[in-house]
N, C-alpha and C positions, 0 to 999 in steps of 0.2 A: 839658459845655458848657452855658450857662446859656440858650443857644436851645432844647436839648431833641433835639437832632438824632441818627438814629441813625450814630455812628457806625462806618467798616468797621474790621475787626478788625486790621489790617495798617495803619492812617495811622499811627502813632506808629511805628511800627519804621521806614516809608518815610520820614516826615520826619526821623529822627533817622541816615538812613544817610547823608546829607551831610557829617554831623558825626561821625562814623566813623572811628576811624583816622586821629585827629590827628597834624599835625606836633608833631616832639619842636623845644624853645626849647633854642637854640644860645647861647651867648654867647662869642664866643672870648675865649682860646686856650680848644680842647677836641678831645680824642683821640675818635675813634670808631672802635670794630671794628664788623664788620658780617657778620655769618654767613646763607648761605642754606642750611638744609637739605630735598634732596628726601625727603621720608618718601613721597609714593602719599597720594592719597583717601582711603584708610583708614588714615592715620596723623596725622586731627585729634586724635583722642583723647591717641592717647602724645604728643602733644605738647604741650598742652593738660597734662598731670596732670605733665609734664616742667617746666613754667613754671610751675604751681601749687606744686609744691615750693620752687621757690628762695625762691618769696614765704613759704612757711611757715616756713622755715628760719631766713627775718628778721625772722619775726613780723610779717607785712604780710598784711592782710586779702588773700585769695586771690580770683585773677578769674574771675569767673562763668563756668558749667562752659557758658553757650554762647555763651560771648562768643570771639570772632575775633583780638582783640588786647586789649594788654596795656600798660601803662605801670607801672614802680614805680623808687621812688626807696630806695635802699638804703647810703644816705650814702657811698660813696667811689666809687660806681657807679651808675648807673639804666640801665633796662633797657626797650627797648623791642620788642614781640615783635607781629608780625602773623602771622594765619594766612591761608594762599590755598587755591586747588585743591587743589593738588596739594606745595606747597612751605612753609615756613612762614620765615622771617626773624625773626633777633636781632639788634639793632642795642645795643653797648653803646656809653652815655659815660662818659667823667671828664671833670672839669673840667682845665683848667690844659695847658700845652705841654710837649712831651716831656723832658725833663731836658738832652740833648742837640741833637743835629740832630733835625731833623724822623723820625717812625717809629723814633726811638729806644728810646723808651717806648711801647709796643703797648698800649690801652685793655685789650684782654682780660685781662692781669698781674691786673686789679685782683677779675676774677671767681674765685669757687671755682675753682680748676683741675679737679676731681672732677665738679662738675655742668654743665662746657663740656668734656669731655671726653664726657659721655655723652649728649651731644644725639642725639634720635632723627631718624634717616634718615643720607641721604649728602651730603658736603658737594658743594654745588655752586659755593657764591662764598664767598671767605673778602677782606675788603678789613679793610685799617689808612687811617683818613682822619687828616689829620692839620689843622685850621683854626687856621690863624694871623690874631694881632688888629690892628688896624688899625693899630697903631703899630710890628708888628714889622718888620724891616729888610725890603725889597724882598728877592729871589730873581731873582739875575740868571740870564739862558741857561747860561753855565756851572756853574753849582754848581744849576742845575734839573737838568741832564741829571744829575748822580751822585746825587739822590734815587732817583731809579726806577732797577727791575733789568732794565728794556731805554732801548735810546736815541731808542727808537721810540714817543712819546708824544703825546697831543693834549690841548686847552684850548684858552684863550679867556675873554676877561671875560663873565661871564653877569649873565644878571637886568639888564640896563639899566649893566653896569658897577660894580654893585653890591660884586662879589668877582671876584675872579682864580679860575680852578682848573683842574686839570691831573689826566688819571690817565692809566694806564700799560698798564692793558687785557692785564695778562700776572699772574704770580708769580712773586714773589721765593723766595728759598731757604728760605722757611719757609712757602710756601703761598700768601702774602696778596698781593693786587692791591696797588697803592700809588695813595690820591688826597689830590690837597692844595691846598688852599681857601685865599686867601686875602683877609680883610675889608678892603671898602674902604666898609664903611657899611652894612651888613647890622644888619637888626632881628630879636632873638632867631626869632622866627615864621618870617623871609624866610629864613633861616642853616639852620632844620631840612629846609624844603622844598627847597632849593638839595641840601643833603647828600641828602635822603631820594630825589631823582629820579637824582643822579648812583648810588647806589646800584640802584634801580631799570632803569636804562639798561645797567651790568653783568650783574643777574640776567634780565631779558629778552632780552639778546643772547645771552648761554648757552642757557637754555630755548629759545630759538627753535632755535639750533643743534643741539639735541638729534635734530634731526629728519634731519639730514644724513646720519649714519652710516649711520642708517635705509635713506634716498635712494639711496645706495652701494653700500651689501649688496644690495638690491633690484635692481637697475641691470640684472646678467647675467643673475639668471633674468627679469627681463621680455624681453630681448632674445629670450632662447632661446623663452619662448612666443611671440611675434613672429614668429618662422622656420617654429616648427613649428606655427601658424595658418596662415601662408603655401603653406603645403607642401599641409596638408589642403584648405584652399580650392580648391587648383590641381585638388584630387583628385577634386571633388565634380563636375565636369564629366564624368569617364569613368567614372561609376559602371555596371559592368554587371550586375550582382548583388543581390538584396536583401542578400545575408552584407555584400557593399562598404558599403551603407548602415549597416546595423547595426555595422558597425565604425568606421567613419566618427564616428557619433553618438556613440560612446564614448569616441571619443578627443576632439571636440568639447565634452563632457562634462565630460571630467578636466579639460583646460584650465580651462573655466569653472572649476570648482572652486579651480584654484589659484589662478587671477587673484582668484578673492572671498576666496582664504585670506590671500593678498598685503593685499588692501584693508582687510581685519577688520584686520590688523595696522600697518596703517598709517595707517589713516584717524583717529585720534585726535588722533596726535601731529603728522601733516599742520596737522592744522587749530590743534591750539593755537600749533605754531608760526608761524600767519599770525597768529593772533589776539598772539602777545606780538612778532612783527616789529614790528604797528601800534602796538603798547603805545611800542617805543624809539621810534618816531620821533616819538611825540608827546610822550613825555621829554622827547627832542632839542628839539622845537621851544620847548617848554614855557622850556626854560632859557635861550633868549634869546640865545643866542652870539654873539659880538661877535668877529671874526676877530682875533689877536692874528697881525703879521706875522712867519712863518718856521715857524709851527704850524698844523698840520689842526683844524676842529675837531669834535668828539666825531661828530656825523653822517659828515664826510667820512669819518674815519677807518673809522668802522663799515662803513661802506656798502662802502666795497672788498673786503670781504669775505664780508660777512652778505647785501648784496644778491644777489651769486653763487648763497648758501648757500640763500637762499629761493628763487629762480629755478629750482635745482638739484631740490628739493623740491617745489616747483609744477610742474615738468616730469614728477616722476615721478608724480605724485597725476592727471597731465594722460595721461600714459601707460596707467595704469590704467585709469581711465576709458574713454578709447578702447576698448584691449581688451575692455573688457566691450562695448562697443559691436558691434565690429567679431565677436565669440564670436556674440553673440545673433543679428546680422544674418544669421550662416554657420549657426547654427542653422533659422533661419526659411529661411531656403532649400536647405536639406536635408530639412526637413518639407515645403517644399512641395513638391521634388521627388518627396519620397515618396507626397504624396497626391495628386501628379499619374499619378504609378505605380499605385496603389491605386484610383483613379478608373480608367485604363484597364485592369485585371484585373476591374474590377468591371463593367467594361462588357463583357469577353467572358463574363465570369460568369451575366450577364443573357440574351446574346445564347444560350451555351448552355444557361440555363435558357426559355428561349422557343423553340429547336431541340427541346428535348426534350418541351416542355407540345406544342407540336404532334405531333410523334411519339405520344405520349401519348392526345392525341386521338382521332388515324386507330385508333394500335391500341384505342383504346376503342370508336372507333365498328366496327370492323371485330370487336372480342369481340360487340359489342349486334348487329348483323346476323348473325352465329353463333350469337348466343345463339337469338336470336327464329327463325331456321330451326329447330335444335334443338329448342324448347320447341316448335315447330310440328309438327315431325314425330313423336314424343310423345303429342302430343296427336292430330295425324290417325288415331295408330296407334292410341288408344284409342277414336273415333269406328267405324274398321274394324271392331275386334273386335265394338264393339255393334250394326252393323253385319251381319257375321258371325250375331251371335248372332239378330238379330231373323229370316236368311234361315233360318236351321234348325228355327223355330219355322212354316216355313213361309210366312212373310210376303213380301208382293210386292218384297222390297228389294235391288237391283245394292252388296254391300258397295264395290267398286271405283268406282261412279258413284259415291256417297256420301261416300267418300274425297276424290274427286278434286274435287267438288264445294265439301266443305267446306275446302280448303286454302287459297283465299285471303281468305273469312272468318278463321279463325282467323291466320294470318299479319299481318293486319291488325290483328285486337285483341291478340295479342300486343306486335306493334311498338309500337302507341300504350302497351299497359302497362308496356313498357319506358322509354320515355322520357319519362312521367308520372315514375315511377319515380326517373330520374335530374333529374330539376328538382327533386323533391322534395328529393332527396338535398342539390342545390346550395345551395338556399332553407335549405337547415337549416345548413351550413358558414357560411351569408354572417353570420345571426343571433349563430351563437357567436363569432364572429372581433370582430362589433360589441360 
C-alpha cells in the first residue's frame, strides 16, 4: 500500500473469502447433476488430487493444491467442485434440455464414466436438475406429478417469482433426487444461486439427519443407565459397610465411564447436525418461497420431518448431559458421606489416641516415682556401707542414723534429676519436629 502500513498476514485471504466459491452462471435450458460425497476430514487430499486429474486429463491448468473449490469448463461439460468439512460436492452442467421429457438426458452422460465412477467417499446426495427456459411450455399439476418418483413433492415460485421449482426429496430407480426449475426471468448469476441453495437445502437435510440413527442406537442404553443410577442412588442411603461404599463408587464409576464413552461419541455429530439444521433453514428462507396453492413449500415439507429428527437429537445430547450431571452429584455425595465416616473414625481415633497419651502418662509418671525410689535406695545403700566402713575404723558414726538420715536428701535430688531429665528430653522432641 502506498501509505506504508503494516499489514496483517491474513487480510487478503479474509477479504477474498467473500468472493469464495462462486456461484456457477446458469442460462437455461441446462441439465445439472449434482453429487455429494462424504469422504471424513481426512479425505481433503484424495479428493482434491481426484479433481486435479479430470483437469489434467483435459489439459486444463490444475487447481491449486490448497484451494477448496474448483471451477472448469471442459466444452460439453463444466465442472464445479467445492470442498467442506467433512463432505466435498460436484455439481456438473451441460448446456441445452434433455432430448426428451424433463431427466431424460442425466447431465452426468456427458462425464468420463471412469472418473465419476471413482469418486472418493460415499455418496450421500446424488440429484438430476433439470432448468427449463422461459419460453418452454408451462408444467401443469398433472404431468408435474409423473416427473418425480414419489407424488409427494414440494415447490413454489422463489427469488421474488423469478423461477418456478419443485423437488422431490426422495430417489428414483437409479439413485438421483429429481428437481426442476423453471425461468420466468432469472439472470445467469440469480439461476446458479437459485440451483446452488436448492442443492444445498438437500445435502443439509441429509448430514443433519445423520445424527438420528445415532439418537436411536443410543436411546436404550441411556435408559438402562437411568434405572441403574436410580437403583444405586436409592442405595447410598443404607450404606452399612465401608466394602458397601467401595462398591457403590465402582459401580458409580463405570456408569460415568460409559456415559462419557456415549458422549465422546456422539458429541460431534450432535452438534454438526444443529450446525447444518441452521444451515437449511436459512437456505429455506434465502430462497424466498412464494406458496404455489395445493403444494408445501420446501421448509414446510422439511420440517415435518427433520424438526422431529433434530428434536429427537437434542433430546438425547440433553439426556447425556443430565446424566453426567446427575453421576457427578451421586458421586459428591457418596464422598461426602465417606468423609463424614472418615471424620467420625477419625474422631474416636483421637479420642483413643488421648485415652492412651493419658494412660501413657500416669504409667510414666508412676515408672519416674519407681525409678527415683530405686535409684534412692541404691544410692542409700551405698551411703550405709560407707557408713559401715567409717564405724569399723572405729569412728563415732550410727551407719542406720546416717542412712536414715540421708533418705530424703537424696530422694529429693534424685526426683528433681529426674524430671530435669524429662523436660529436657521434651524440649529436644519439640526442636526436631519444628
Amino acid at each position: 500500500m502506498s501509505q506504508g502500513f503494516e499489514e496483517h498476514p491474513l487480510r487478503h485471504e479474509l477479504i477474498a473469502e467473500v468472493h469464495a466459491r462462486p456461484f456457477a452462471e446458469l442460462r437455461p435450458p441446462e441439465r445439472v447433476a449434482y453429487f455429494a460425497m462424504l469422504s471424513g476430514e481426512a479425505g481433503a487430499e484424495a479428493d482434491h488430487r481426484h479433481v486435479a486429474e479430470l483437469f489434467k486429463r483435459f489439459d486444463q491448468p490444475e487447481p491449486d493444491g490448497a484451494s477448496k473449490h474448483a471451477i472448469g469448463d471442459f466444452g460439453a461439460f463444466r465442472l464445479k467442485w467445492e470442498r467442506h468439512t467433512e463432505f466435498s460436492t460436484y455439481m456438473i452442467l451441460v448446456d441445452g434440455a434433455s432430448d426428451g421429457a424433463p431427466f431424460s438426458s442425466p447431465a452426468a452422460q456427458a462425464v468420463p464414466e471412469d472418473w465419476l465412477a471413482a469418486l472418493p467417499g460415499q455418496l450421500m446426495i446424488g440429484l438430476n436438475i433439470e432448468i427449463l427456459a422461459k419460453e418452454a411450455e408451462e408444467i401443469g399439476p398433472g404431468k408435474l406429478a409423473g416427473l418425480f418418483s414419489v407424488d409427494n413433492f414440494a415447490g413454489g415460485a422463489v427469488s421474488g417469482g423469478t423461477a418456478l421449482a419443485w423437488m422431490d426429496f426422495a430417489a428414483d430407480s437409479q439413485g438421483y433426487g429429481r428437481v426442476l426449475v423453471h425461468d420466468k426471468g432469472l439472470r445467469p448469476r440469480q439461476a446458479g444461486r437459485i440451483v446452488q441453495r436448492l442443492c444445498e437445502i438437500e445435502t443439509y437435510r441429509v448430514m443433519a439427519l445423520l445424527a438420528l440413527p445415532l439418537a436411536r442406537s443410543h436411546g436404550p442404553e441411556l435408559s438402562r443407565v437411568e434405572e441403574r443410577l436410580t437403583v444405586i442412588t436409592g442405595r447410598i442411603g443404607g450404606i452399612k459397610q465401608l466394602e458397601d461404599e467401595r462398591r457403590l463408587l465402582q459401580e458409580l464409576t463405570e456408569l460415568s465411564a460409559n456415559v462419557e464413552r456415549i458422549a465422546a461419541a456422539t458429541n460431534y455429530r450432535f452438534a454438526a447436525a444443529r450446525a447444518y439444521y441452521a444451515l437449511v433453514r436459512m437456505r429455506g428462507e434465502q430462497l424466498r418461497t412464494t406458496r404455489v396453492e395445493g403444494y408445501q413449500t420446501f421448509l414446510e415439507f422439511m420440517d415435518r420431518r427433520l424438526a422431529p429428527a433434530m428434536q429427537t437429537c437434542d433430546s438425547v445430547a440433553a439426556r447425556i448431559g443430565l446424566l453426567s450431571e446427575r453421576i457427578a452429584r451421586a458421586l459428591q455425595l457418596l464422598r461426602t458421606r465417606v468423609d463424614i465416616e472418615l471424620e467420625a473414625q477419625n474422631q474416636k481415633v483421637l479420642l483413643s489416641m488421648d485415652r492412651r497419651a493419658q494412660l501413657q502418662l500416669r504409667l510414666q509418671q508412676t515408672v519416674e516415682g519407681l525409678s527415683a525410689v530405686a535409684i534412692t535406695y541404691y544410692l542409700v545403700g551405698l551411703i550405709g556401707y560407707l557408713a559401715k566402713a567409717a564405724k569399723s575404723q572405729h569412728l563415732p558414726v550410727d551407719p542406720d542414723l546416717v542412712s536414715g538420715i540421708a533418705v530424703p536428701f537424696i530422694l529429693a535430688f534424685v526426683w528433681m534429676g529426674v524430671r530435669r531429665i524429662r523436660r529436657n528430653a521434651g524440649e529436644a522432641n519439640v526442636k526436631s519436629a519444628g
